[in-house]
N, C-alpha and C positions, 0 to 999 in steps of 0.2 A: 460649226462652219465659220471661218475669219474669211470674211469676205471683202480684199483690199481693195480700193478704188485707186486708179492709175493718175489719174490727175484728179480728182474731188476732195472732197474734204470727209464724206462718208457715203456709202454703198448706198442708201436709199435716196439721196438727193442726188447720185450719180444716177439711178435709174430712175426717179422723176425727171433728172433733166433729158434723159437721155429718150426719155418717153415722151415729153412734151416738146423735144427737137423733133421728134418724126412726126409729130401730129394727134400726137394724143394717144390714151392705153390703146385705140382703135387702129392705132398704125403702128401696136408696139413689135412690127418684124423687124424693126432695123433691130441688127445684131450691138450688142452691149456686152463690152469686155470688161470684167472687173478681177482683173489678178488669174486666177485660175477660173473662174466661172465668165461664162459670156449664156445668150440668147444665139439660137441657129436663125439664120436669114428671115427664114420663115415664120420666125417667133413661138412656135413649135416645141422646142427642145430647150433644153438646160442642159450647158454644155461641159462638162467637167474636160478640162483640157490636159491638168493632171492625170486624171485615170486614162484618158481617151474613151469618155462614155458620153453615150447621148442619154437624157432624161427627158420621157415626154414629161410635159407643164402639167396633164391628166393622169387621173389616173385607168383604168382599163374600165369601161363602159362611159366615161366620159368623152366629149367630145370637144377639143378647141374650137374656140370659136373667134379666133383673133382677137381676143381680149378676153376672156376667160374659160373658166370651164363648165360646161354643160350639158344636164345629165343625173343620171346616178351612180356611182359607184357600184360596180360589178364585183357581188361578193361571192367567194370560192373558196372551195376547198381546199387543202396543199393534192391531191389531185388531179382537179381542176386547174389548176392554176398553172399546174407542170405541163399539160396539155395544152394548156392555149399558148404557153412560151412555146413549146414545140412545133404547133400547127402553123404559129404566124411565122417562125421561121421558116418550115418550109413554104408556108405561101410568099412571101416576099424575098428567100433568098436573104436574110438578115440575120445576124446573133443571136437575135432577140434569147433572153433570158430571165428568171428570178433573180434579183438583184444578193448579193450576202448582207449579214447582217451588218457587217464594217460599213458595206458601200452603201447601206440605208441611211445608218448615222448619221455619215459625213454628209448626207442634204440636210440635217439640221443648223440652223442659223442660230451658234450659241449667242449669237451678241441680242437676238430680242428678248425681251422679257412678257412673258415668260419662255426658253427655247422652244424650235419650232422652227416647219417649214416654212419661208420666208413666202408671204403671201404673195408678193409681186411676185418671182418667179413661180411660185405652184400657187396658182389663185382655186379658193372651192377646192382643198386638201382635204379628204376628210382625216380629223387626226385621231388616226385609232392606232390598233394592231395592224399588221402589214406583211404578208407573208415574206419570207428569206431562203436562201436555199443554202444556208448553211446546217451542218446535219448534225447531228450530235455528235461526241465522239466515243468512238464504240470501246467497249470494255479489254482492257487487253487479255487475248485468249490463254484459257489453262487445261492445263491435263483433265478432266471430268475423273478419270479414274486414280487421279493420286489423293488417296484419303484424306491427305492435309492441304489440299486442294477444293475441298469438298464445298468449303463455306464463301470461296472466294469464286468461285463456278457459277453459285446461284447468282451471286450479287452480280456475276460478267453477263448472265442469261436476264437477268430483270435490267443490265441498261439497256441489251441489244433490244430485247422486247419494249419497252421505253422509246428507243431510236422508232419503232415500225409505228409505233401508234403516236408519237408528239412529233412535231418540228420547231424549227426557231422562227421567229415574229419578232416585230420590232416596232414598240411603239413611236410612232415622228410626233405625237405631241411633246413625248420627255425624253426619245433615244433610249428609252429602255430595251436591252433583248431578252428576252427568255427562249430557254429551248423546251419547255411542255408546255406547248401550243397544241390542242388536239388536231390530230390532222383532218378527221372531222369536220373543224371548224369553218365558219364563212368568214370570211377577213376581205378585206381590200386588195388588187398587185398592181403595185408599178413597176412595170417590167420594162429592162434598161437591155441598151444598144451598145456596140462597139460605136466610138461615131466616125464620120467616113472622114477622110483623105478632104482638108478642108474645112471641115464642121458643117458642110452644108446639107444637114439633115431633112430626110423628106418625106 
């Protein structure tokens, strides 16, 4: 993630300053625009104004606390996880979704060392695997019954089988993705938003 600052000299003394203008990390809702990423009002959100997505600052079983996050990370399954995007969208009327694996990445901040989710915006990250809702991609289909098809059939039926039992995950401490992730597994989700007309996410 190149994270320009509009007038500063670099992104984290822009949001030091920008934190210590409103009163400190405890007043950190005033929104903070740096190139394509700002804070929603609220302080809430990380706001990709590129994508037009909101990111909450938690991840799902954490809770904002107007200066960080707190809690424990709620680990699920690729099941799970697909069900609570679901649920909370229809309980709120919102997009809510599994974020892809692209749109994982690009919250990483290559400029720190070592990369990584930029602590001031996602404070209390934990940096693991992370579920993704990109899917594998399925094997293109062949004749079963043409003999010189035979060998090329099994290999199409071991990725589709492959697709039902893995997904893709994406680690935010290095942006690594892999697609055999057991769906099985309990992982982390932060689950992203369309953000609204405004960025005033809520």
């Amino acid at each position: 993630m190149t994270l320009k600052p509009t007038t500063c000299f670099s992104f984290l003394l822009c949001l030091f300053a920008a934190l210590a203008g409103a009163g400190g990390a405890a007043r950190a809702a005033e929104p903070s625009a740096f190139a394509d990423w700002s804070l929603s009002a609220n302080g809430a959100y990380v706001l990709d104004l590129r994508a037009g997505l909101a990111w909450p600052r938690c991840v799902e079983g954490m809770q904002w606390s107007g200066t960080t996050c707190t809690g424990k990370p709620l680990l699920l399954d690729r099941a799970e996880a697909t069900a609570l995007a679901t649920d909370r969208w229809k309980a709120e009327g919102v997009g809510w979704r599994i974020p892809r694996a692209a749109e994982l990445q690009r919250l990483l901040d290559k400029s720190l060392s070592p990369p990584g989710l930029n602590p001031l915006l996602f404070p209390a990250a934990p940096g693991q695997w992370h579920w993704s809702a990109t899917a594998n991609v399925s094997a293109p289909s062949v004749n079963p019954y043409t003999y010189g098809n035979i060998a090329h059939s099994r290999a199409g039926d071991g990725a589709r089988q492959a697709a039902i039992i893995n997904g893709w995950a994406v680690n935010l401490s290095t942006g690594e993705a892999r697609g055999d992730a057991a769906r099985a597994s309990k992982l982390p989700v932060r689950l992203v938003r369309p953000m609204p007309v405004g960025g005033a996410a809520k």
